[in-house]
C-alpha positions as CSV (number, residue, x, y, z in Angstrom):
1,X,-23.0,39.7,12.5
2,X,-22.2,36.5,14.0
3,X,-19.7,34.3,12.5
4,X,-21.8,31.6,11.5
5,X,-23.9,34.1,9.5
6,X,-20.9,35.3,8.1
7,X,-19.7,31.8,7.2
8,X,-23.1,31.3,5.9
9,X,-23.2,34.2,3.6
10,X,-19.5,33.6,2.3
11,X,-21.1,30.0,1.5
12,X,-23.4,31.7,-0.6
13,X,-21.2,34.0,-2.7
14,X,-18.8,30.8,-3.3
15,X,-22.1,29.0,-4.8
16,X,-22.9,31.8,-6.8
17,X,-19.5,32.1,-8.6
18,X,-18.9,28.9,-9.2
19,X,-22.5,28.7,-10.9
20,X,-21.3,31.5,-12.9
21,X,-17.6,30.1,-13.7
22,X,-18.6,26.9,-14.4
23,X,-17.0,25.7,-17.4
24,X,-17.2,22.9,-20.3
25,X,-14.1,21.0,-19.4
26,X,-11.3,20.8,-22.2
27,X,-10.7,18.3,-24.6
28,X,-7.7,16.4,-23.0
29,X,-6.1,13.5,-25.5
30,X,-4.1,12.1,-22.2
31,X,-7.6,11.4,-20.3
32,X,-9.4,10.1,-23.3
33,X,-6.7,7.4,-24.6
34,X,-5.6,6.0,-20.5
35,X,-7.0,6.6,-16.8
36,X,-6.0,9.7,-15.5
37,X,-4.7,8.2,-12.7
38,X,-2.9,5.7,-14.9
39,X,1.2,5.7,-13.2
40,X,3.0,3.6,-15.6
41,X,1.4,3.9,-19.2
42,X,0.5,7.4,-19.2
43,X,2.7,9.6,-16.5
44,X,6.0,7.6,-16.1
45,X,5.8,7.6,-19.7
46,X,5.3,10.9,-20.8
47,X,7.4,12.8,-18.1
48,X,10.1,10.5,-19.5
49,X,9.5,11.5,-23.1
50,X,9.8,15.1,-22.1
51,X,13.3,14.3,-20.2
52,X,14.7,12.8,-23.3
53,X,16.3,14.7,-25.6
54,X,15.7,12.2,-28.3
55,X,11.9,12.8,-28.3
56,X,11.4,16.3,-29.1
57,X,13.1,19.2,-31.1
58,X,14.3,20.7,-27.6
59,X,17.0,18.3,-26.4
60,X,18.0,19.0,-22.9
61,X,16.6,21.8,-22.1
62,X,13.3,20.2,-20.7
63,X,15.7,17.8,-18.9
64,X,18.3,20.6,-17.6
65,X,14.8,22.7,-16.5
66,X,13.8,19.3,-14.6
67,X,17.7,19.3,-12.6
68,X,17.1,22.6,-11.7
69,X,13.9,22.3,-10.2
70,X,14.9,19.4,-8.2
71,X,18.6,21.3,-7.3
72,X,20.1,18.2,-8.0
73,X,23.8,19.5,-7.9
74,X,26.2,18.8,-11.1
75,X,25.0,16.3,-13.0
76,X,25.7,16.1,-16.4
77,X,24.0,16.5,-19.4
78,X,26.6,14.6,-21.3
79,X,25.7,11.3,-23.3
80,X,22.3,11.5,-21.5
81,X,20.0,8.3,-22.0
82,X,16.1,8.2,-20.3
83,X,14.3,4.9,-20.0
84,X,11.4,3.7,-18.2
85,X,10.5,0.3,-16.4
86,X,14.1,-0.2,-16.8
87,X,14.9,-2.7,-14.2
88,X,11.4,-2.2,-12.3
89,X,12.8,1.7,-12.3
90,X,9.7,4.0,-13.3
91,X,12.2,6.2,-14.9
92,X,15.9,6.1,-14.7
93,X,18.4,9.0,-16.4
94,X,21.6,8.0,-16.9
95,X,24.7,9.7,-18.2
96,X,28.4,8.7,-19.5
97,X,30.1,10.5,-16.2
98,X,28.4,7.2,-14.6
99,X,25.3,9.0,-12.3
100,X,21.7,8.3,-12.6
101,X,18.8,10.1,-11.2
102,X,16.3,7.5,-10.4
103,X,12.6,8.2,-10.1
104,X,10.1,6.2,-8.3
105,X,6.5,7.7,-9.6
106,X,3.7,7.0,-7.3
107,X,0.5,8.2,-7.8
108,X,-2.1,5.7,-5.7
109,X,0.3,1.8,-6.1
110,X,1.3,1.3,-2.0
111,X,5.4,0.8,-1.8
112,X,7.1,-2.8,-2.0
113,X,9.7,-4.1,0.5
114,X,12.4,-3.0,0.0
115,X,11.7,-1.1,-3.0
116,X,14.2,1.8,-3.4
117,X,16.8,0.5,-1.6
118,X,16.7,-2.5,-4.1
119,X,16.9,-0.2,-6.8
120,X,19.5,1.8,-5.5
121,X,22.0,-1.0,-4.5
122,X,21.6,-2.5,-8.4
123,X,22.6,0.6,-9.6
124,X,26.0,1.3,-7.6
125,X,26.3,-2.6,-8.6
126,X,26.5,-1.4,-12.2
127,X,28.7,0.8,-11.3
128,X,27.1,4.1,-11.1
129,X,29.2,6.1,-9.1
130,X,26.3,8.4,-7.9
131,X,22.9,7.8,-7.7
132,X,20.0,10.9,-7.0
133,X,16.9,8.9,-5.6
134,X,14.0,11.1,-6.3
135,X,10.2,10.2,-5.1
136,X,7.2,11.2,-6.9
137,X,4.1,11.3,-5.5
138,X,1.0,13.7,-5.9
139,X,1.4,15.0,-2.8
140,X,5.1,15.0,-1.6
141,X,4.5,12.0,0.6
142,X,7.3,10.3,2.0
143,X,7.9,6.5,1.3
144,X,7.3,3.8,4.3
145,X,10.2,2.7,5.8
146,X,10.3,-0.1,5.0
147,X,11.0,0.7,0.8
148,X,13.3,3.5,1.4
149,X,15.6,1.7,4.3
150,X,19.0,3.8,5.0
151,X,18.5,6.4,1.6
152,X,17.6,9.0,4.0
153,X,21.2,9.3,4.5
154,X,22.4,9.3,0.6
155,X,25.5,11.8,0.5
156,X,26.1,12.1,4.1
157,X,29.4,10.0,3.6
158,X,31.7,9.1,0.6
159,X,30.4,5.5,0.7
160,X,26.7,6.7,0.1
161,X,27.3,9.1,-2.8
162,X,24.4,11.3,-4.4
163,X,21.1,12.6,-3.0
164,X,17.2,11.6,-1.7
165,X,14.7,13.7,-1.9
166,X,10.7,13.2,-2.1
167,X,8.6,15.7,-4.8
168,X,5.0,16.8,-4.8
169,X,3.3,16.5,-8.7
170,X,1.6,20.2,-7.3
171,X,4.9,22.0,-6.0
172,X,7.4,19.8,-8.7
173,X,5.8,18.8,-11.9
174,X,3.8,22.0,-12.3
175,X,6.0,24.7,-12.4
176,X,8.8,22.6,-14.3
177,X,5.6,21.7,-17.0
178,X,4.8,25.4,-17.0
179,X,8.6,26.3,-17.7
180,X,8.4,23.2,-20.5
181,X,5.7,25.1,-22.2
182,X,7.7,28.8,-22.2
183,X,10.7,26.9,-23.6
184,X,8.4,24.8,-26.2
185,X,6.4,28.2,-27.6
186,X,8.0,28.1,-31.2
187,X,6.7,24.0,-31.6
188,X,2.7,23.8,-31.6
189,X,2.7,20.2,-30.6
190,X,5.3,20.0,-28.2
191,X,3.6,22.7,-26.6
192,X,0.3,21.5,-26.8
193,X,0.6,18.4,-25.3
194,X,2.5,19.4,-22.2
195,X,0.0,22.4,-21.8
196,X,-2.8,19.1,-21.6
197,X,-0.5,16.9,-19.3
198,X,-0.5,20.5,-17.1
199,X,-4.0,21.0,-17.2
200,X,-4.3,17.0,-15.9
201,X,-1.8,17.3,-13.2
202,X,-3.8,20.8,-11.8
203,X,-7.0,18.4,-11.8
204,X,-5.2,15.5,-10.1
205,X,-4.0,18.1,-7.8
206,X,-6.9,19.9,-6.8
207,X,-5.9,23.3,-7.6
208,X,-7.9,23.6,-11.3
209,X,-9.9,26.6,-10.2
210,X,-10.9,29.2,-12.7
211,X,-8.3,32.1,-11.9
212,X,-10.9,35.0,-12.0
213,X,-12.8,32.7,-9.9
214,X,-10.3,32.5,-7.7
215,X,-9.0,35.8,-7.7
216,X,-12.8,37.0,-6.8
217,X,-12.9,34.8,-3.9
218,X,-9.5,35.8,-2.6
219,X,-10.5,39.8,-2.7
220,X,-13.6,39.0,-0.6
221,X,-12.2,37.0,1.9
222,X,-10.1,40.0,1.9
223,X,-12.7,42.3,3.0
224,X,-13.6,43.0,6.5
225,X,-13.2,39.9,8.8
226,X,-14.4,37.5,6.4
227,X,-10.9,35.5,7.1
228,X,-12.1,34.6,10.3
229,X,-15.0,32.7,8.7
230,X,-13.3,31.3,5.9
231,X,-10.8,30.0,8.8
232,X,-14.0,28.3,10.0
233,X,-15.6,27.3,6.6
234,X,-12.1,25.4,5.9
235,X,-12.2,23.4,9.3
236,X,-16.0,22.5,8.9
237,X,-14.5,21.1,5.2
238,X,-11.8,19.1,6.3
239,X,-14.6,17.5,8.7
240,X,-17.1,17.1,6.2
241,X,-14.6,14.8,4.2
242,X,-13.6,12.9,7.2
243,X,-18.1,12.6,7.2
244,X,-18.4,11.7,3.4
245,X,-15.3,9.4,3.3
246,X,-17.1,7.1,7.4
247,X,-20.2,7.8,5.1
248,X,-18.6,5.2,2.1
249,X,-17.4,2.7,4.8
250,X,-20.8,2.5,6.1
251,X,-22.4,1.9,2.7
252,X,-20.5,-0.6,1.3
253,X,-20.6,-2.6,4.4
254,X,-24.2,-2.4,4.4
255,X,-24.6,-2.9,1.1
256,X,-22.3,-6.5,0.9
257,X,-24.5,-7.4,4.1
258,X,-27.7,-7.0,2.4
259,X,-26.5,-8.9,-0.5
260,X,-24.1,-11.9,1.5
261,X,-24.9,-12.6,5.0
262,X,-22.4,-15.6,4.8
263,X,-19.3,-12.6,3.7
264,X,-20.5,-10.3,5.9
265,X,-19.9,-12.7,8.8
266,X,-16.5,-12.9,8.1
267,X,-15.8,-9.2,8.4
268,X,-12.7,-8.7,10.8
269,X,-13.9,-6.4,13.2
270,X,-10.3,-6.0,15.1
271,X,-8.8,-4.4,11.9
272,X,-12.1,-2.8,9.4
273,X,-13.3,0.2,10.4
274,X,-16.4,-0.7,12.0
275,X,-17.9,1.0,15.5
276,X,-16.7,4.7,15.4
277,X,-16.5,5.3,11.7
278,X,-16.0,8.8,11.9
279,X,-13.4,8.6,14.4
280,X,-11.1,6.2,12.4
281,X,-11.1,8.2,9.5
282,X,-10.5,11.8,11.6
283,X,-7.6,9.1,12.5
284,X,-6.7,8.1,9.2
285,X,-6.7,11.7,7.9
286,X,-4.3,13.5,10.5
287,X,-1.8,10.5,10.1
288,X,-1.5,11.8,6.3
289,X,-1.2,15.6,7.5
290,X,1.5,14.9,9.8
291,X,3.2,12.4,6.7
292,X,3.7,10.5,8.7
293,X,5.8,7.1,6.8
294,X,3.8,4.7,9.0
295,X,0.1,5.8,8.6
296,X,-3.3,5.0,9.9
297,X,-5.3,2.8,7.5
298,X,-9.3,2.8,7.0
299,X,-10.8,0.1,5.3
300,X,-12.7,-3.5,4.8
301,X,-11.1,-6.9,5.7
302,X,-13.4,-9.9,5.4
303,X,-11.6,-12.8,6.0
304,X,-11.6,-15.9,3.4
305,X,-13.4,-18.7,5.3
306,X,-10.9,-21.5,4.6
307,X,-7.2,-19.8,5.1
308,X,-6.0,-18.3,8.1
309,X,-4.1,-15.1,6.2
310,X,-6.2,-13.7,3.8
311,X,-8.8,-11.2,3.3
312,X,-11.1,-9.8,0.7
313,X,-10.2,-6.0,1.4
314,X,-11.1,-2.3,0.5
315,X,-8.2,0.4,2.0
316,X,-7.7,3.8,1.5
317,X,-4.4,4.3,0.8
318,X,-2.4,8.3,-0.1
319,X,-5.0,9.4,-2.5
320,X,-7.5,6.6,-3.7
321,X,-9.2,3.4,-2.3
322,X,-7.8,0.3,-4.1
323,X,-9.5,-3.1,-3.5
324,X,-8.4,-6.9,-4.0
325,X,-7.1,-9.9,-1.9
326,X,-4.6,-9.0,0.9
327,X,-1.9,-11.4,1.9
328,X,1.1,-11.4,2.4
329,X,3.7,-13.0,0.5
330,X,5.8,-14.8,3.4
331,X,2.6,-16.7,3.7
332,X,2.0,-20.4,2.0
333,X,-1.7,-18.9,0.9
334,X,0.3,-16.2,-1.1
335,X,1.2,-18.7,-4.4
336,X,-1.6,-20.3,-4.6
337,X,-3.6,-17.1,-4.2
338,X,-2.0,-15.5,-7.4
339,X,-2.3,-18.6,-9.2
340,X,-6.0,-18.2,-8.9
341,X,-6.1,-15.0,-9.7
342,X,-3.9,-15.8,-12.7
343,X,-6.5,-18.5,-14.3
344,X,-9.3,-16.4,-13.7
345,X,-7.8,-13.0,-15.2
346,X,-8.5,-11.0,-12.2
347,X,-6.5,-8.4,-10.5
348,X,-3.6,-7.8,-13.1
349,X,-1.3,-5.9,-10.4
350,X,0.0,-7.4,-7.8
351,X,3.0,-6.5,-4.6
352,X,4.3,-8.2,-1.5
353,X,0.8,-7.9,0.3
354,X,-1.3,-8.1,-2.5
355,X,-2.0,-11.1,-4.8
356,X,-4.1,-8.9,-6.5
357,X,-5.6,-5.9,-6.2
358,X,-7.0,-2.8,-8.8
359,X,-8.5,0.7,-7.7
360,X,-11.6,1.0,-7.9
361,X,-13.7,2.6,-10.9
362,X,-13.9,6.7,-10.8
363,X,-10.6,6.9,-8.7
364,X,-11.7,9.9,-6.3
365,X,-8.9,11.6,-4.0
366,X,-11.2,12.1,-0.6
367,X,-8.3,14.2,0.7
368,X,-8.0,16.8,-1.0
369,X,-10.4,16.4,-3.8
370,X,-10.8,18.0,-7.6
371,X,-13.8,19.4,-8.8
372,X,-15.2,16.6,-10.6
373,X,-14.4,14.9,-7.5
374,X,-16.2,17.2,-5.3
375,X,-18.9,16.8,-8.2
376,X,-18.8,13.0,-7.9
377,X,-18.6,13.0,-4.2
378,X,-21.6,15.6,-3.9
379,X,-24.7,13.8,-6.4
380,X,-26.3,11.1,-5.3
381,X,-26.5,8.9,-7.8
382,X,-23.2,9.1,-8.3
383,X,-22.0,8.4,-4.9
384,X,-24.3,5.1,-4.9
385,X,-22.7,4.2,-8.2
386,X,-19.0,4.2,-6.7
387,X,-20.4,2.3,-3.7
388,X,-22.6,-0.2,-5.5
389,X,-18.9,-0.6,-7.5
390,X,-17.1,-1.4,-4.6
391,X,-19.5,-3.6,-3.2
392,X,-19.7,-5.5,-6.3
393,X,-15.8,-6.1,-7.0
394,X,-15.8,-7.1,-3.6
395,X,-18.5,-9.5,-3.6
396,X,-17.0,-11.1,-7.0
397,X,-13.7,-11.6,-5.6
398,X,-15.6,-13.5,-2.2
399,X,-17.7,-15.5,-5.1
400,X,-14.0,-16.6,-6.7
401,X,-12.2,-17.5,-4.0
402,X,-13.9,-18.2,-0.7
403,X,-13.9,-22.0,-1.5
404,X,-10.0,-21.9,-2.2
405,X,-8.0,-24.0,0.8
406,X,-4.5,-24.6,0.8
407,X,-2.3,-27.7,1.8
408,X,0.5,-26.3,3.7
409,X,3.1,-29.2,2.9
410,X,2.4,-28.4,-0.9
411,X,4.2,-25.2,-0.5
């Protein structure tokens, strides 16, 4: 049989049982009260409820379960304290022996200047004698450069006590939530609600495949040589991504075009992806493989007619595309930029290269993509929906702010 029968067959038997595993998805109270993809209200929030031992009936030992799985070495549990958006800090532990774990939780939000070495020099200020810098990310990325600075080399040298170290939500958060709910089996709610956090983190994380589903698919590809075709079904996936993701690019482009000619001549060639879709994002997507901390970018950059720094942009950034004005903040166009945004009540977040910016409704991760996000990606109707979306936002911020200029010698 040749391999592309093979693949083809294997192709067919995957359809099959996931038609016949298909499931009603579970009522979740985290996804119905906040985005799932929501960093500060919902995740910062309620890992740090389950760190502090003044929030549950367990005290440490969801906190000492959390140390271990991070093997940060000898820090005690004494006079613990757990805060969030303490000092910008997502969520900062504390303890009367002076150390601090500090955790930076990023889901899709791109890094500020300077941003964890800020965070960790304001601590030793205060006096913490040793500071563990942990980042949190969905997929174990490292942070750019330019946030994390010399922490790299944290407890190398007297003068640099503690420990860095980056975490995955897959490989960290989900075995130290399924520890959480062994140790929480004798209080209902406790347990319940971290067994709905878990169940969000495996869909955020890709892996929320039915187990006898999976455990089917594993023993077939099992059988015979079918391992050489599902080698070749997983390649031809990774490309079909890199397809779907050139295929949005191309759509919202030509969708603002057929709606603005006057925004669609102020695309900036030089630095959209434009030409070689395909190619850019194949780009894009190995630069993310390799984690590399200074990565490939894909996106849309038209330039706002009056200002010589700013841009109406979509970018695809770790694991969503986020959209808003992009310039930077050593530029005079920054201020005034934010102020507008301010008075209009667009864009509520905001960093060092954003004015404003928000992701984009139905946050989809094109790399490595849930179900419902294969679901999404797959109809459609749906897939014209999340353009049309894009295309839209974009099209309302060029409406808001394409007459904006700017006299220099104001600011």
């Amino acid at each position: 049989m040749s391999s592309t029968k093979k693949a083809e067959d294997l192709l067919h038997l995957a359809a099959l049982l996931q038609r016949h595993y298909v499931s009603t998805p579970r009522f979740n109270v985290f996804t119905v009260l906040h985005k799932p993809t929501d960093e500060v209200r919902l995740h910062s929030r309620f890992i740090a409820a389950l760190l502090n031992p003044q929030t549950h009936e367990l005290g440490v030992e969801l906190l000492k379960c959390f140390i271990d799985q991070l093997r940060i070495p000898d820090f005690s549990l004494k006079g613990v304290r757990v805060v969030t958006e303490q000092q910008r800090i997502d969520i900062l532990v504390t303890n009367t022996k002076r150390q601090a774990i500090l955790i930076e939780n990023k889901l899709f939000a791109a890094d500020q200047e300077n941003q964890l070495v800020t965070y960790y020099q304001s601590l030793r200020a205060q006096g913490y004698r040793e500071v563990h810098v942990v980042f949190l990310s969905l997929d174990g990325r490292p942070p750019a450069s330019h946030s994390l600075g010399h922490l790299e080399q944290l407890g190398t040298s007297s003068d640099m006590p503690g420990t860095y170290q980056t975490a995955a939500y897959a490989e960290c958060l989900r075995p130290w939530l399924a520890k959480c709910v062994e140790k929480s089996v004798l209080h209902p709610s406790l347990r319940e609600s971290i067994v709905q956090y878990h169940d969000l983190i495996t869909q955020l994380t890709g892996q929320d495949m039915d187990t006898h589903h999976l455990d089917t698919l594993a023993d077939t590809l099992l059988e015979g040589d079918n391992l050489l075709a599902a080698h070749d079904i997983r390649l031809a996936f990774d490309e079909a991504l890199i397809r779907l993701q050139a295929k949005i690019w191309i759509e919202v482009r030509e969708t603002i075009s057929g709606i603005s000619a006057e925004m669609d001549q102020q695309l900036d060639s030089q630095h959209s992806t434009c030409g070689n879709v395909q190619e850019q994002c194949r780009v894009f997507m190995q630069s993310y493989k390799r984690r590399s901390p200074n990565r490939e970018t894909v996106g849309l950059y038209y330039k706002l007619p009056h200002l010589q720094n700013a841009f109406i942009a979509a970018e695809a950034e770790i694991n969503s595309i986020y959209l808003g004005i992009k310039c930077s903040n050593e530029s005079t166009e920054y201020k005034p930029l934010c102020q507008l945004l301010d008075k209009e009540g667009a864009m509520a977040s905001r960093n060092h290269l954003w004015p404003g910016y928000a992701y984009i409704p139905q946050d989809l991760n094109l790399r490595n993509p849930s179900i419902q996000s294969l679901r999404t990606l797959t109809d459609d109707a749906q897939l014209k929906s999340y353009v049309q979306a894009m295309a839209d936002e974009m099209l309302s911020l060029w409406h808001l702010s394409s007459g904006l200029k700017v006299d220099a010698n104001v600011y």
